[in-house]
C-alpha positions, 0 to 999 in steps of 0.5 A, a space after each residue: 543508488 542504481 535506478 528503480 523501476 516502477 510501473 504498475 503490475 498486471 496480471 502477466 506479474 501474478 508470479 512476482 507478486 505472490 512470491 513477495 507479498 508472500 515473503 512480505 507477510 513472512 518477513 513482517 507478519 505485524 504489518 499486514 492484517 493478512 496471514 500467508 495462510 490467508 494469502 495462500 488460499 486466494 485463488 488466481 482470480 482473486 489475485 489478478 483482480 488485485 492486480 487489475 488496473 481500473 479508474 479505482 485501483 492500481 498496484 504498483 510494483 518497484 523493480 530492481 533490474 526484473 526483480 520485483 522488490 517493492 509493492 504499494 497498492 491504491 485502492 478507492 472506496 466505492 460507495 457514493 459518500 466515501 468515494 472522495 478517499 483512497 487507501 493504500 495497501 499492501 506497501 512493502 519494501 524488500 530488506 534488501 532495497 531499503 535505505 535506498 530511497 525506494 520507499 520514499 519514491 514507491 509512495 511518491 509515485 502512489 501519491 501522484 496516482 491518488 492526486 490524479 483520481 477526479 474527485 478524491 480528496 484524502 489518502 488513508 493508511 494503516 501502520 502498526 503503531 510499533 513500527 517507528 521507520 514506517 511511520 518517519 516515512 509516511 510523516 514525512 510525505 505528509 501523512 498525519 495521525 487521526 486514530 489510535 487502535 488498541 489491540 488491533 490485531 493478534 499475532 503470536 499472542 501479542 496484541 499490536 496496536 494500528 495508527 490510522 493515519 491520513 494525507 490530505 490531497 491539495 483542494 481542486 475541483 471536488 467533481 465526483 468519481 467516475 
């Protein structure tokens, strides 16, 4: 298995991450909320805020040599009485990086960013339900189930089904964010 780079993106990423988050809601519109219709009317602001490492959120790219083939983004809730949970968003692996680990290591390294926040205490998710080796992957990491949501969203006329899911970060010192 050739070496993986991950490191988090910033705004100097903007190219790289649009064309793959754009090809990730192509490639697998069941998996993201987002449409590229969405997507593609968000303004160049509003996606290096995205791309913006702050104490709440950070971005991380996987890359394959310079070419960005994997995403997994870490963004906490900000109202006082939810600020002990994180969520991860926008995790995609290019087809072409899969079976090779990089999930495995991308959510991995998530993980650590999330254990890493004062005071936060879980990691949610979202899965479509359908979606049998995302789920493998984030049950292995130690993700569990909490809700099922029926018809959660509408794509090419077919209801799909979320699984809200959890991963409980090891008791420490709960403190509060800063």
């Amino acid at each position: 298995m050739k070496p993986h780079r991950i490191r988090p993106l910033g705004p100097a990423d903007i190219g790289q991450f649009r064309a793959l988050r754009l090809r990730a809601l192509l490639e697998e519109p069941t998996a993201f909320a987002s449409s590229p219709e969405d997507e593609s009317r968000l303004s160049v602001e509003a996606v290096e805020s995205r791309l913006q490492e702050t104490a709440s959120q950070v971005m991380l790219g996987a890359f394959d040599g310079d070419a960005l083939v994997g995403l997994s983004g870490l963004l906490r809730e900000r109202r006082s009485k939810l600020v002990h949970k994180a969520w991860i968003v926008s995790f995609y692996v290019a087809p072409e990086a899969r079976r090779r680990g990089l999930g495995r290591l991308l959510l991995e390294r998530t993980l650590a960013r999330a254990r890493a926040m004062p005071g936060l205490r879980q990691v949610n998710l979202g899965v479509n339900a359908g979606n049998v080796a995302a789920r493998r992957l984030y049950e292995s990491m130690g993700f569990v189930a909490f809700g099922l949501e029926r018809g959660f969203m509408l794509v090419d006329g077919v209801l799909h089904d979320e699984l809200s899911m959890v991963h409980v970060l090891p008791d420490r010192d709960a403190g509060t964010a800063d």
